[in-house]
PyMOL commands that place a pseudoatom at each C-alpha (Angstrom):
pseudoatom trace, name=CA, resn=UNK, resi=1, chain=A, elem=C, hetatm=0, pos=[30.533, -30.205, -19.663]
pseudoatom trace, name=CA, resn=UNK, resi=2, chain=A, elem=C, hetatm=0, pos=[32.587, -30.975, -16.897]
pseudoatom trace, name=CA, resn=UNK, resi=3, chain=A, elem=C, hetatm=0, pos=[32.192, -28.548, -13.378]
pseudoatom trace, name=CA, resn=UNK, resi=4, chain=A, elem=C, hetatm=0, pos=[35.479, -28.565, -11.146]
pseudoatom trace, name=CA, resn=UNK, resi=5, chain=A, elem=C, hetatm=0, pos=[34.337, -27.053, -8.019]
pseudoatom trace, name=CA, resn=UNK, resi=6, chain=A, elem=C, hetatm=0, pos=[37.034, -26.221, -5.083]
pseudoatom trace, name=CA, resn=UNK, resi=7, chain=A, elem=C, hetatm=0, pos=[37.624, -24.419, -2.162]
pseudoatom trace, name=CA, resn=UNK, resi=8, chain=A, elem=C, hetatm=0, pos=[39.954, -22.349, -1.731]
pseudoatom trace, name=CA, resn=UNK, resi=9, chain=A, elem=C, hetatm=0, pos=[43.401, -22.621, 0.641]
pseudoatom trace, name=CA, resn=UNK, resi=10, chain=A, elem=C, hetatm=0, pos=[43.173, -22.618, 4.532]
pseudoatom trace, name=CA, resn=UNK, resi=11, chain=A, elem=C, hetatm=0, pos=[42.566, -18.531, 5.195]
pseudoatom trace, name=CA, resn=UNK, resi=12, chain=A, elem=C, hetatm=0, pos=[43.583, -17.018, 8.878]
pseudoatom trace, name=CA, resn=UNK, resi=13, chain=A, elem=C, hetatm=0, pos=[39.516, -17.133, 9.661]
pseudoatom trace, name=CA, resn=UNK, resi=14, chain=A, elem=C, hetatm=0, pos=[40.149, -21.062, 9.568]
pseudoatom trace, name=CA, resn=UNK, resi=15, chain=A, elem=C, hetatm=0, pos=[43.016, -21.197, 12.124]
pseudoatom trace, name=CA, resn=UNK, resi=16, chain=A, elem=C, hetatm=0, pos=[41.381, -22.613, 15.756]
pseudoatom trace, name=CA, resn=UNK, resi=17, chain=A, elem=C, hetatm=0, pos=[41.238, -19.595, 17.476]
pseudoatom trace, name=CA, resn=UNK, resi=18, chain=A, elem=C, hetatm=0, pos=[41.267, -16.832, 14.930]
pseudoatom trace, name=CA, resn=UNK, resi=19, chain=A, elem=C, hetatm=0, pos=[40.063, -13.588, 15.564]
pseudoatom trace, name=CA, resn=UNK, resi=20, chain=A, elem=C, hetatm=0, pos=[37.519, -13.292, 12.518]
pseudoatom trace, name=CA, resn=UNK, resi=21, chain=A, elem=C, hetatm=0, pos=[38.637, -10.462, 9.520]
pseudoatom trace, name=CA, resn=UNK, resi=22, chain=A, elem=C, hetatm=0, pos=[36.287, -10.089, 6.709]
pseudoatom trace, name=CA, resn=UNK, resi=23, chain=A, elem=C, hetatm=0, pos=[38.573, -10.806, 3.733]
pseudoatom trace, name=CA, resn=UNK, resi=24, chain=A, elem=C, hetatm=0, pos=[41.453, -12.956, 5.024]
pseudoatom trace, name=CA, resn=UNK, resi=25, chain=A, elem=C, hetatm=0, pos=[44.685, -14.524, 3.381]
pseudoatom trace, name=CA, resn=UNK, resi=26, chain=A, elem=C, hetatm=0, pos=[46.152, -17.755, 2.827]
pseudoatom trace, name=CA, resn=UNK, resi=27, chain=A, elem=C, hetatm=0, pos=[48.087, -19.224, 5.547]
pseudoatom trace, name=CA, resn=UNK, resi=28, chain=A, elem=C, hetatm=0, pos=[51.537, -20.695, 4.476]
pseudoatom trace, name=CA, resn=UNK, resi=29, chain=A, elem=C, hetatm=0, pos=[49.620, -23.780, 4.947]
pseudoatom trace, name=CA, resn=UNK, resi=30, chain=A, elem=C, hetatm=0, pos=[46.545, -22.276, 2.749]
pseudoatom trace, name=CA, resn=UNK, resi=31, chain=A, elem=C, hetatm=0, pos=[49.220, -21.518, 0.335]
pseudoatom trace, name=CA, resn=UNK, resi=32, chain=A, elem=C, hetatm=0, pos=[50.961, -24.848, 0.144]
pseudoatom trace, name=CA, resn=UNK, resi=33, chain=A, elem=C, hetatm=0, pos=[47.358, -26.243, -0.161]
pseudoatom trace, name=CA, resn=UNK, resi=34, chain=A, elem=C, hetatm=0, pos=[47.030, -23.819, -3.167]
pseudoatom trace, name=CA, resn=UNK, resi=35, chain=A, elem=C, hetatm=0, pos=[50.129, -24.590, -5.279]
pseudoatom trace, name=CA, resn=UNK, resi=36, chain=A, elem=C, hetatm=0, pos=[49.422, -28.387, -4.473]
pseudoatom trace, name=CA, resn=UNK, resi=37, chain=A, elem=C, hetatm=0, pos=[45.712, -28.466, -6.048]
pseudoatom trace, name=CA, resn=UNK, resi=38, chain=A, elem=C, hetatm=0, pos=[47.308, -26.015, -9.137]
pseudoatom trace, name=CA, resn=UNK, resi=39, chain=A, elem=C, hetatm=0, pos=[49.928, -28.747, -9.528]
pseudoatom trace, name=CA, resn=UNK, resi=40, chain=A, elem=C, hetatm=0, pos=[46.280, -31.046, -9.886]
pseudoatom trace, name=CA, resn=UNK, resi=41, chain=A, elem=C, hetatm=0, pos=[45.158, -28.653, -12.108]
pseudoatom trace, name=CA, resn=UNK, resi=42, chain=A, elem=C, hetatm=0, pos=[47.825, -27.985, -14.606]
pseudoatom trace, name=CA, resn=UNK, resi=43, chain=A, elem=C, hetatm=0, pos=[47.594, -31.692, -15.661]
pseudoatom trace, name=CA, resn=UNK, resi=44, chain=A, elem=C, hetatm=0, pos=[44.232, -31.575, -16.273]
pseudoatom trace, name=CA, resn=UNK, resi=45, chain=A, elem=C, hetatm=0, pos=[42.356, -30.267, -19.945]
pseudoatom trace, name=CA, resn=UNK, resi=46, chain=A, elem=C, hetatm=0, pos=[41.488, -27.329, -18.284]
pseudoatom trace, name=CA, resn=UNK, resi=47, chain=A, elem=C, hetatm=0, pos=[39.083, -24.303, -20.124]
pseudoatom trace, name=CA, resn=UNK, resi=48, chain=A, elem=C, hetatm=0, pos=[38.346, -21.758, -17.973]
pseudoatom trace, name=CA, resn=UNK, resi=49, chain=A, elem=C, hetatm=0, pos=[38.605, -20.451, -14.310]
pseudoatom trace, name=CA, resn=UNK, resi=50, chain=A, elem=C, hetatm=0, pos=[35.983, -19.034, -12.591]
pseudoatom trace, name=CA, resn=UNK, resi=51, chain=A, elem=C, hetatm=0, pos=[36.244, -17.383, -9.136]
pseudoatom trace, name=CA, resn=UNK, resi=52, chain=A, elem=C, hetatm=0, pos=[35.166, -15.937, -6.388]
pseudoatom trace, name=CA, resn=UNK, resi=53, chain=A, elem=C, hetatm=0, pos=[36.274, -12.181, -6.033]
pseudoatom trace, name=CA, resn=UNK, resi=54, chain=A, elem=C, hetatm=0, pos=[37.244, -12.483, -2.035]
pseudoatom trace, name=CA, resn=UNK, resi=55, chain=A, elem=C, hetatm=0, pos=[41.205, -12.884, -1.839]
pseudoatom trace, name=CA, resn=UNK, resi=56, chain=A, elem=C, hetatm=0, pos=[41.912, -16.475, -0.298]
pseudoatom trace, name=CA, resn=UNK, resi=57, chain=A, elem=C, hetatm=0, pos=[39.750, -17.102, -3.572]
pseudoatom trace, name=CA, resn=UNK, resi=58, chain=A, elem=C, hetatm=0, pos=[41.845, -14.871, -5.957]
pseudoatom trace, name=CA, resn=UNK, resi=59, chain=A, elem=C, hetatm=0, pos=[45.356, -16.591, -4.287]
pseudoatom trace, name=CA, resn=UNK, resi=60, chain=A, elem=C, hetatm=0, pos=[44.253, -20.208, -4.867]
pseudoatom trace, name=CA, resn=UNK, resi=61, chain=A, elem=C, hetatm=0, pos=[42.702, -19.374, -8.316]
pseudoatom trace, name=CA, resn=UNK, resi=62, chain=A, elem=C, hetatm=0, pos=[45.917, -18.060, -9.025]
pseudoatom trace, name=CA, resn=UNK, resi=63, chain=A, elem=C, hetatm=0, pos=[47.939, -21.006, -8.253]
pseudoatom trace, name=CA, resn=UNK, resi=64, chain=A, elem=C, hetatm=0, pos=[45.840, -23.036, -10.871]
pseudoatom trace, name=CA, resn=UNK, resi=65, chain=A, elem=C, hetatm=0, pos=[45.939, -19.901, -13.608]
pseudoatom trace, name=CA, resn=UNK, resi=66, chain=A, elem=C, hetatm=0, pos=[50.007, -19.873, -13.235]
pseudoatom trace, name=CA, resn=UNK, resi=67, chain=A, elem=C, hetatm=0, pos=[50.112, -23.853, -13.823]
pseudoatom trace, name=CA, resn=UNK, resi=68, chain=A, elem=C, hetatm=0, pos=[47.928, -23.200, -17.042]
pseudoatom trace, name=CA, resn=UNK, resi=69, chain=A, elem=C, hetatm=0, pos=[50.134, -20.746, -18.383]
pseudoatom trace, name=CA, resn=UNK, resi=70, chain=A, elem=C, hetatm=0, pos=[48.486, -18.001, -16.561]
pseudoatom trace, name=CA, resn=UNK, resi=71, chain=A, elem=C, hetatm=0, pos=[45.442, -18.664, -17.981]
pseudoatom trace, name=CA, resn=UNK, resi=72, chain=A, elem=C, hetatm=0, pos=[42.647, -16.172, -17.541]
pseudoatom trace, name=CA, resn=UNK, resi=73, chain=A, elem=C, hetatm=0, pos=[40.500, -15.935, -14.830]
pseudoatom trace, name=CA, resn=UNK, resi=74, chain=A, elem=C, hetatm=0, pos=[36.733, -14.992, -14.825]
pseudoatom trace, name=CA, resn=UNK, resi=75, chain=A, elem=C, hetatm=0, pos=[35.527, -13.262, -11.144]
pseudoatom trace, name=CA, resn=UNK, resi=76, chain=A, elem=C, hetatm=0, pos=[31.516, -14.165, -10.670]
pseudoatom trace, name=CA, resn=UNK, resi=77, chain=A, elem=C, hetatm=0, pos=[30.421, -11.918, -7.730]
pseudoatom trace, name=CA, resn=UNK, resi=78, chain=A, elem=C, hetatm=0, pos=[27.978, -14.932, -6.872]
pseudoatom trace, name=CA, resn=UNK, resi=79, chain=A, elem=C, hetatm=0, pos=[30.636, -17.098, -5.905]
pseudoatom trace, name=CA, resn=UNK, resi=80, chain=A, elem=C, hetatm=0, pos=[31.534, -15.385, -2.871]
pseudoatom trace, name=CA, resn=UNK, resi=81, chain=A, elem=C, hetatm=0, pos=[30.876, -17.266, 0.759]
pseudoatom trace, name=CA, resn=UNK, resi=82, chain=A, elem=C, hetatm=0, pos=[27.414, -17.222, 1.976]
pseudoatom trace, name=CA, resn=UNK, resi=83, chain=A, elem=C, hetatm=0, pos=[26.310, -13.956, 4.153]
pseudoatom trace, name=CA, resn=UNK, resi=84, chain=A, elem=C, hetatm=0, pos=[28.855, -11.872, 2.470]
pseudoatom trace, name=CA, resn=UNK, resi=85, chain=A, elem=C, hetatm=0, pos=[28.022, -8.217, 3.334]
pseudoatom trace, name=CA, resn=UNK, resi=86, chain=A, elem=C, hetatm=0, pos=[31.324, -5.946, 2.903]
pseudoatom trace, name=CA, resn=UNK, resi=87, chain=A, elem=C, hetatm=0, pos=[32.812, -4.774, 0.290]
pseudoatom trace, name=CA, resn=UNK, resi=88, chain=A, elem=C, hetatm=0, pos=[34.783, -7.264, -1.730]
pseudoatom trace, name=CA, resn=UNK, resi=89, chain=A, elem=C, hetatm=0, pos=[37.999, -5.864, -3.734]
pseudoatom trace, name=CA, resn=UNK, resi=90, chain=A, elem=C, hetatm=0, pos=[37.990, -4.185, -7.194]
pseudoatom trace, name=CA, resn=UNK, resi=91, chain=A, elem=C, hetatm=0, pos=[39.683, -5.386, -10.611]
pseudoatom trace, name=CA, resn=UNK, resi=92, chain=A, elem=C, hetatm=0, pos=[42.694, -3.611, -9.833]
pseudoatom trace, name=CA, resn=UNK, resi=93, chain=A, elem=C, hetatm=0, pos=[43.082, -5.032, -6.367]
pseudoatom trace, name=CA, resn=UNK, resi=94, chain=A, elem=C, hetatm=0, pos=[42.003, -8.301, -7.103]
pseudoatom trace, name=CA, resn=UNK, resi=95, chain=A, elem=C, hetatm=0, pos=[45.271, -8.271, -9.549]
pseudoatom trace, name=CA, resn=UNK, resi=96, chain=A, elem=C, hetatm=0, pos=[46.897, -7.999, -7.081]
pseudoatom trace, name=CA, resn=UNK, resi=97, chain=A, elem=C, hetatm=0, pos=[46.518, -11.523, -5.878]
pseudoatom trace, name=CA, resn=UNK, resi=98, chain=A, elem=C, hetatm=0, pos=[46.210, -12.781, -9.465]
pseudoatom trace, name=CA, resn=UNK, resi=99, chain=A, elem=C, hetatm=0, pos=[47.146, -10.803, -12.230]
pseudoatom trace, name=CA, resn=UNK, resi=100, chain=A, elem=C, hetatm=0, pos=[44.968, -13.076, -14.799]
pseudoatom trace, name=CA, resn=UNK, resi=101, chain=A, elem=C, hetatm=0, pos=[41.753, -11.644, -13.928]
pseudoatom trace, name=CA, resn=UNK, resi=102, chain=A, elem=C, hetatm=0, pos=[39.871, -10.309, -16.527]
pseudoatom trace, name=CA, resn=UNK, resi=103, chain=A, elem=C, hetatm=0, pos=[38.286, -7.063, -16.712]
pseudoatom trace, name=CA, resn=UNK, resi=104, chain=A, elem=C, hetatm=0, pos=[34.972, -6.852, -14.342]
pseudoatom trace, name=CA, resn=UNK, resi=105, chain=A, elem=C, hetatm=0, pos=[32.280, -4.443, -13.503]
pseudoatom trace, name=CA, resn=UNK, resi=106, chain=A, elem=C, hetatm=0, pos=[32.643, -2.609, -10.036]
pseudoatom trace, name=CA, resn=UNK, resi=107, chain=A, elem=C, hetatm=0, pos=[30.578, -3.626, -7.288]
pseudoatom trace, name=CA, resn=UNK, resi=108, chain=A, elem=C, hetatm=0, pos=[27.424, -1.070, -7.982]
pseudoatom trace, name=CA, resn=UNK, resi=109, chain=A, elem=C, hetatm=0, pos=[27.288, 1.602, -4.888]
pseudoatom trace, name=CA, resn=UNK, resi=110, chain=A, elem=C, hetatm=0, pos=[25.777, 0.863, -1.488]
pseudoatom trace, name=CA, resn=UNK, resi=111, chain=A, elem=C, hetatm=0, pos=[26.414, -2.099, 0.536]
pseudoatom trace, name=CA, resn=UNK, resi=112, chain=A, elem=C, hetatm=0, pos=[27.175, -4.786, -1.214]
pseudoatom trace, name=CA, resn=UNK, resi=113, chain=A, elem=C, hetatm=0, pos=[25.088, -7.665, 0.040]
pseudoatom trace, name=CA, resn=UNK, resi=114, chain=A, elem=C, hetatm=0, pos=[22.359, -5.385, -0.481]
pseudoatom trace, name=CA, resn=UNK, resi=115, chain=A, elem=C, hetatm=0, pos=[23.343, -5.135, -4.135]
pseudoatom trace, name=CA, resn=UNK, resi=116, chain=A, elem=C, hetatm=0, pos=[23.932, -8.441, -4.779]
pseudoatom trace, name=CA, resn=UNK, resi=117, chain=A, elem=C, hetatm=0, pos=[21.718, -10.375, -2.408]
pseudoatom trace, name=CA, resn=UNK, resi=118, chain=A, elem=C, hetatm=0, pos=[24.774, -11.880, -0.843]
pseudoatom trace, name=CA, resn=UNK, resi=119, chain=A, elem=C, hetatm=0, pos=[24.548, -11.439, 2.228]
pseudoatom trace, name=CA, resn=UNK, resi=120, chain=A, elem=C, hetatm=0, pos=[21.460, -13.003, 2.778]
pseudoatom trace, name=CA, resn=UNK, resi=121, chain=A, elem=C, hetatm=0, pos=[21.552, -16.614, 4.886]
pseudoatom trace, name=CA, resn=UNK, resi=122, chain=A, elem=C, hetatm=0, pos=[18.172, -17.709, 3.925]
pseudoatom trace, name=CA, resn=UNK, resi=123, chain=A, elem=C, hetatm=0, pos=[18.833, -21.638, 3.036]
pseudoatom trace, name=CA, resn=UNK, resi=124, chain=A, elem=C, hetatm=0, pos=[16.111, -21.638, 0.212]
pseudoatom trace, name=CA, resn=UNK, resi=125, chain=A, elem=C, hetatm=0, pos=[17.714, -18.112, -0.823]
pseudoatom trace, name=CA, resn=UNK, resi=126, chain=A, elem=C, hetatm=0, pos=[21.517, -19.460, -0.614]
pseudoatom trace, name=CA, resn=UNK, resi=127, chain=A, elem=C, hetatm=0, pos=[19.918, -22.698, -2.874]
pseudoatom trace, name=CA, resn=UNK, resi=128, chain=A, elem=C, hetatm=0, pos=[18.519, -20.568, -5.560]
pseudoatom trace, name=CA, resn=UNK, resi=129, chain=A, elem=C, hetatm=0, pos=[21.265, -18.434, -6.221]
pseudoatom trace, name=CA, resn=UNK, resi=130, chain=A, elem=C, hetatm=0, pos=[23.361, -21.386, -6.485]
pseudoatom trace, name=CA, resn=UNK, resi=131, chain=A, elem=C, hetatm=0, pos=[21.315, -22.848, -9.227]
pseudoatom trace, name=CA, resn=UNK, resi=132, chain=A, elem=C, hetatm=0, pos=[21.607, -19.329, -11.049]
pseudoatom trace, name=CA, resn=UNK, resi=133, chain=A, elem=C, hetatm=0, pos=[25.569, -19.707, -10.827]
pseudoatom trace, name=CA, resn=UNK, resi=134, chain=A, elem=C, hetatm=0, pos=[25.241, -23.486, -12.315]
pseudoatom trace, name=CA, resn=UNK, resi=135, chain=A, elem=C, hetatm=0, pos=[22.861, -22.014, -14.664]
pseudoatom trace, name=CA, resn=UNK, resi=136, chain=A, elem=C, hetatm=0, pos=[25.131, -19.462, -15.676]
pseudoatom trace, name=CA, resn=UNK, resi=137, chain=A, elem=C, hetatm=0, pos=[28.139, -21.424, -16.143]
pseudoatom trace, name=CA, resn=UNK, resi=138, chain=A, elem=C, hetatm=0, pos=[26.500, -23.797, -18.488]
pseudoatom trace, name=CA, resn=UNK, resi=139, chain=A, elem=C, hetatm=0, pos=[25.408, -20.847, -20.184]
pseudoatom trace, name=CA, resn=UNK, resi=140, chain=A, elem=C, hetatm=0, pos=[28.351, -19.245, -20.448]
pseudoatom trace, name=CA, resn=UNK, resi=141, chain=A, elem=C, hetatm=0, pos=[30.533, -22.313, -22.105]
pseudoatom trace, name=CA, resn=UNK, resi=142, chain=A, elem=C, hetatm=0, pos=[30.769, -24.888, -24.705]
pseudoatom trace, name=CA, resn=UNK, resi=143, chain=A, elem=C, hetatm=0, pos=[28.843, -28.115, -23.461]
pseudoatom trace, name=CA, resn=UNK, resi=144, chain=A, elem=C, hetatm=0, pos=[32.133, -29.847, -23.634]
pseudoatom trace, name=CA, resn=UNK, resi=145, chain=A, elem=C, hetatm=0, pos=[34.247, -27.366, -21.870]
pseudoatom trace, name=CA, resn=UNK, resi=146, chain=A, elem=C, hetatm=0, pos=[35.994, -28.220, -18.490]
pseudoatom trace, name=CA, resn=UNK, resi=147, chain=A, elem=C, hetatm=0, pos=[35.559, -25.420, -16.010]
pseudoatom trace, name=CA, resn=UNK, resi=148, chain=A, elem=C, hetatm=0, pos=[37.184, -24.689, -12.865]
pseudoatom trace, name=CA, resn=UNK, resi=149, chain=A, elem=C, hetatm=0, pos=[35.256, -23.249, -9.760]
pseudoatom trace, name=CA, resn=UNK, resi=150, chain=A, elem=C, hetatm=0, pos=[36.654, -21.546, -7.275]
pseudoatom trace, name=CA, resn=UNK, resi=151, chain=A, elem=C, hetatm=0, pos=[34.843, -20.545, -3.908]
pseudoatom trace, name=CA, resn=UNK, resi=152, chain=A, elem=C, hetatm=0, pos=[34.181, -21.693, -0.426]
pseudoatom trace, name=CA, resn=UNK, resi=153, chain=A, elem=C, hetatm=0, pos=[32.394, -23.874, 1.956]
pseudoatom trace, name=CA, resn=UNK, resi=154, chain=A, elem=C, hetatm=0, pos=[29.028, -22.363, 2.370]
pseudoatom trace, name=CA, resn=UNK, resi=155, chain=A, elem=C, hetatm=0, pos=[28.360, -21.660, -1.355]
pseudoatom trace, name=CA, resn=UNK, resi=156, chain=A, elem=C, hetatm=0, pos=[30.112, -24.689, -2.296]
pseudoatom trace, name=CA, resn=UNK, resi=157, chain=A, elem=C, hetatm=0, pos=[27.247, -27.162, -0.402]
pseudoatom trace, name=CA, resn=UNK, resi=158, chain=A, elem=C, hetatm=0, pos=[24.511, -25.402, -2.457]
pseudoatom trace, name=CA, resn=UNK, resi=159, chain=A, elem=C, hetatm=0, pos=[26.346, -25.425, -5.714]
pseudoatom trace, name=CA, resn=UNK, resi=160, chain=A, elem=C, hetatm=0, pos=[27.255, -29.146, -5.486]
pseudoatom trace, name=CA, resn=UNK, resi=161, chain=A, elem=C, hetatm=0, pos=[23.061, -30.034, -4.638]
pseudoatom trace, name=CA, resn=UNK, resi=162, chain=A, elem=C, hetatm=0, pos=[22.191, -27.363, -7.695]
pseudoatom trace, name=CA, resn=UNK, resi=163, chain=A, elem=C, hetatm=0, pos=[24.723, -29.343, -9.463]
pseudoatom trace, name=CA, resn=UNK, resi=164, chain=A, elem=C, hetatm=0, pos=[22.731, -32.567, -9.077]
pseudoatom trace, name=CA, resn=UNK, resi=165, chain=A, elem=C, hetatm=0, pos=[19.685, -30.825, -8.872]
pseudoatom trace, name=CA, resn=UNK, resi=166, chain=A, elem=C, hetatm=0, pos=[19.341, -31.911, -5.937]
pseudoatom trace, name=CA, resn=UNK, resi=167, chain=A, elem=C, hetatm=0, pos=[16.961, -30.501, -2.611]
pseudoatom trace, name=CA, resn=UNK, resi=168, chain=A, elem=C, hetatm=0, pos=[19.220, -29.152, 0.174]
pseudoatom trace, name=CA, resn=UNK, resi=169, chain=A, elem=C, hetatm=0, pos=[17.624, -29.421, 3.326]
pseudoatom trace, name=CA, resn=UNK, resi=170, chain=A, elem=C, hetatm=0, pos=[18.832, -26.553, 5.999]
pseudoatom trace, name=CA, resn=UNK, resi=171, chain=A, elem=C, hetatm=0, pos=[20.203, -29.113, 8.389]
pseudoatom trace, name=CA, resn=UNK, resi=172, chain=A, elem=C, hetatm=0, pos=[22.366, -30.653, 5.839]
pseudoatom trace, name=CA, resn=UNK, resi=173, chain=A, elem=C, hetatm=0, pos=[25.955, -29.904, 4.628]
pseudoatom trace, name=CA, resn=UNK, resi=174, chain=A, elem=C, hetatm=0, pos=[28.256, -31.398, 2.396]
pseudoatom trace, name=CA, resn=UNK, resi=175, chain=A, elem=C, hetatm=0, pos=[31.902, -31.994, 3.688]
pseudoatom trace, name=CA, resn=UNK, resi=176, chain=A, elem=C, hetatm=0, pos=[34.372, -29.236, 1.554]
pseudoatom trace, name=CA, resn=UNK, resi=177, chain=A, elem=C, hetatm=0, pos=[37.423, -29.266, 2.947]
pseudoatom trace, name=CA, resn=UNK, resi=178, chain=A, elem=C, hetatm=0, pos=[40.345, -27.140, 2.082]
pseudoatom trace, name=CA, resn=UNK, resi=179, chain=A, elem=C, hetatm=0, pos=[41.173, -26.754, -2.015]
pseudoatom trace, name=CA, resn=UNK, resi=180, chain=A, elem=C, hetatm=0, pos=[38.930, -30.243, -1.982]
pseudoatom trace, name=CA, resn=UNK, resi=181, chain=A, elem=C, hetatm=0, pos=[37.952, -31.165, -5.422]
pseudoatom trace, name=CA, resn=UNK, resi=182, chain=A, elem=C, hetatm=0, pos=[34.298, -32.174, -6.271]
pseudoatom trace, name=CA, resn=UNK, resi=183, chain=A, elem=C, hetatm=0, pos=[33.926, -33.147, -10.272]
pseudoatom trace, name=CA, resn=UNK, resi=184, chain=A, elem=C, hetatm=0, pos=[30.347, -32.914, -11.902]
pseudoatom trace, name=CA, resn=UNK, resi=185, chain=A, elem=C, hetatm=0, pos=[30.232, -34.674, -15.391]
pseudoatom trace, name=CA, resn=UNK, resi=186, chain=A, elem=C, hetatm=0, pos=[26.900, -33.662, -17.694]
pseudoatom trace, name=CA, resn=UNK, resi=187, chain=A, elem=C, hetatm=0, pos=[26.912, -36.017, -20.743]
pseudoatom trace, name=CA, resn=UNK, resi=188, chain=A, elem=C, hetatm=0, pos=[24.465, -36.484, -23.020]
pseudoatom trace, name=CA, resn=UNK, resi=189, chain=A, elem=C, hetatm=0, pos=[22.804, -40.600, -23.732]
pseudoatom trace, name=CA, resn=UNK, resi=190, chain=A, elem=C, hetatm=0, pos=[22.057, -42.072, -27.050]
pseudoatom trace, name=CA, resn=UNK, resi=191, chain=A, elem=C, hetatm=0, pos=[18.586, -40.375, -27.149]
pseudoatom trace, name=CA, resn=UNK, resi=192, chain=A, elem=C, hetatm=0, pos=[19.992, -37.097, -26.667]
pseudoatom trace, name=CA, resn=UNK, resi=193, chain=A, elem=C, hetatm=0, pos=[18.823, -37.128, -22.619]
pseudoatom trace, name=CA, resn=UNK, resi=194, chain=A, elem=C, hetatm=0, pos=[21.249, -35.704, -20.547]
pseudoatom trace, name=CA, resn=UNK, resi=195, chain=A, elem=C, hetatm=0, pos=[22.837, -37.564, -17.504]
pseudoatom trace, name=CA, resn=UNK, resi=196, chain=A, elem=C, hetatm=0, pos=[24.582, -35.834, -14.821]
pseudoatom trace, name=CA, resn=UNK, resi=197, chain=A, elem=C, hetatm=0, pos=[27.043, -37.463, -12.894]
pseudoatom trace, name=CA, resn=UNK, resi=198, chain=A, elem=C, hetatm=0, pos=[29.292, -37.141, -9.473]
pseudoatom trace, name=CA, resn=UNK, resi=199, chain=A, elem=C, hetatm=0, pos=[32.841, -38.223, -10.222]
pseudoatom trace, name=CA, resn=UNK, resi=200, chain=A, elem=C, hetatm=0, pos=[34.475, -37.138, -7.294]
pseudoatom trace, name=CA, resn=UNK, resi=201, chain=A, elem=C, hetatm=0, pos=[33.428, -35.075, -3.737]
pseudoatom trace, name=CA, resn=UNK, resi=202, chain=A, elem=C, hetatm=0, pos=[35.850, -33.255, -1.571]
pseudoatom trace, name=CA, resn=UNK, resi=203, chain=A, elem=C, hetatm=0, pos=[38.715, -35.270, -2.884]
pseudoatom trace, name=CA, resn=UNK, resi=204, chain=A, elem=C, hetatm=0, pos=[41.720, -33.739, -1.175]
pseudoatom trace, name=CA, resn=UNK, resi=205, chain=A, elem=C, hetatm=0, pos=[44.330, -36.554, -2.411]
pseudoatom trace, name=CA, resn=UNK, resi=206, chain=A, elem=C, hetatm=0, pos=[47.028, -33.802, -3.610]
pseudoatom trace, name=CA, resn=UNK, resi=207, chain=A, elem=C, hetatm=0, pos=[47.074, -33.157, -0.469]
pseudoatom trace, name=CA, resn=UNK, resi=208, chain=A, elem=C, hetatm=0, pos=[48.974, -36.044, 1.184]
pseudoatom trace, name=CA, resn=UNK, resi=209, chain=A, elem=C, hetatm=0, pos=[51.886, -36.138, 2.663]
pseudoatom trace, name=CA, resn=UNK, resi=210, chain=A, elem=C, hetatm=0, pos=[51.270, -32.215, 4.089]
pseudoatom trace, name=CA, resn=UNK, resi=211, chain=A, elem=C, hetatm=0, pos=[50.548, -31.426, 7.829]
pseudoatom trace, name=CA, resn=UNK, resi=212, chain=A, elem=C, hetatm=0, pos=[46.631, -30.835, 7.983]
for i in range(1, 212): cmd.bond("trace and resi %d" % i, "trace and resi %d" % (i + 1))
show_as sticks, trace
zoom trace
């Protein structure tokens, strides 16, 4: 199996400056960003795209699904950004931004980082429920699919250490900037062990030529 983790586009929380709105858009910029790393994308052997439910997810994600020929797009709630605690938008809404999402339960009722556990910024707590997503994933398709993540910074540091199965110490971050690319290869040796193995890490090379 092959993991494609990204981030999404530059949002309007990510402008110097920004006065902070819990579900922001792409930029113009963010958008550019976008439609470059689908351009990426729609070259690649491509299976599946997962993503996070929040909207500067759904817009990038969409970017990639159009460049597929609007392939489907699966919405994990566990993908959203660390200390998420406000609502995050429905199927309908999240259509909206990217009509290829596939049918998904509602958030259940009450706050929804009290439902889902996502809004708590524990660093062992953020680690664990990264493994679970990697877990998941692996679960979820064939062992030689190529999969397509995208999320955001916070989330994206643990999921690249439960990736490698790595320890993530609180103090340390991985570097995930804007629709970056990181590309985790599992392969399996002669004797049947598997071998994991970090290709790329916030590769942003689509991105050249474009004002930063």
């Amino acid at each position: 199996m092959t993991i494609i983790l990204t981030r999404h586009g530059e949002s309007a929380n990510n402008v110097p400056g920004a006065v902070w709105v819990p579900d922001p858009d792409l930029t113009a910029l963010g958008l550019l960003q976008a439609r470059l790393l689908g351009e990426r994308c729609g070259a690649l052997a491509i299976d599946a795209i997962v993503c996070s439910p929040l909207l500067r997810a759904l817009r990038t994600a969409n970017e990639i699904s159009i460049r597929k020929g609007n392939m489907p797009v699966h919405i994990l709630h566990e993908l959203v950004e660390i200390g998420t605690d406000y609502p995050v938008r429905g199927c309908e809404r999240a259509r909206a931004a990217c009509p290829a999402v596939l049918p998904y339960e509602p958030v259940p009722a009450g706050d929804y980082g009290d439902s889902y556990g996502l809004g708590i910024k524990d660093p062992y707590y953020m680690l664990g429920r990264a493994y679970r997503v990697i877990s998941r994933v692996r679960q979820s398709f064939s062992q030689d699919a190529t999969i397509v993540l995208v999320a955001h910074v916070g989330i994206n540091q643990r999921l690249l250490a439960a990736a490698l199965r790595m320890p993530l110490p609180p103090d340390f971050k991985f570097a995930q900037d804007n629709t970056c690319v990181n590309v985790i290869e599992y392969t399996l040796d002669a004797s049947g062990r598997e071998k994991t193995k970090l290709v790329t890490m916030n590769d942003t090379s689509h991105l050249n030529g474009i004002e930063q």
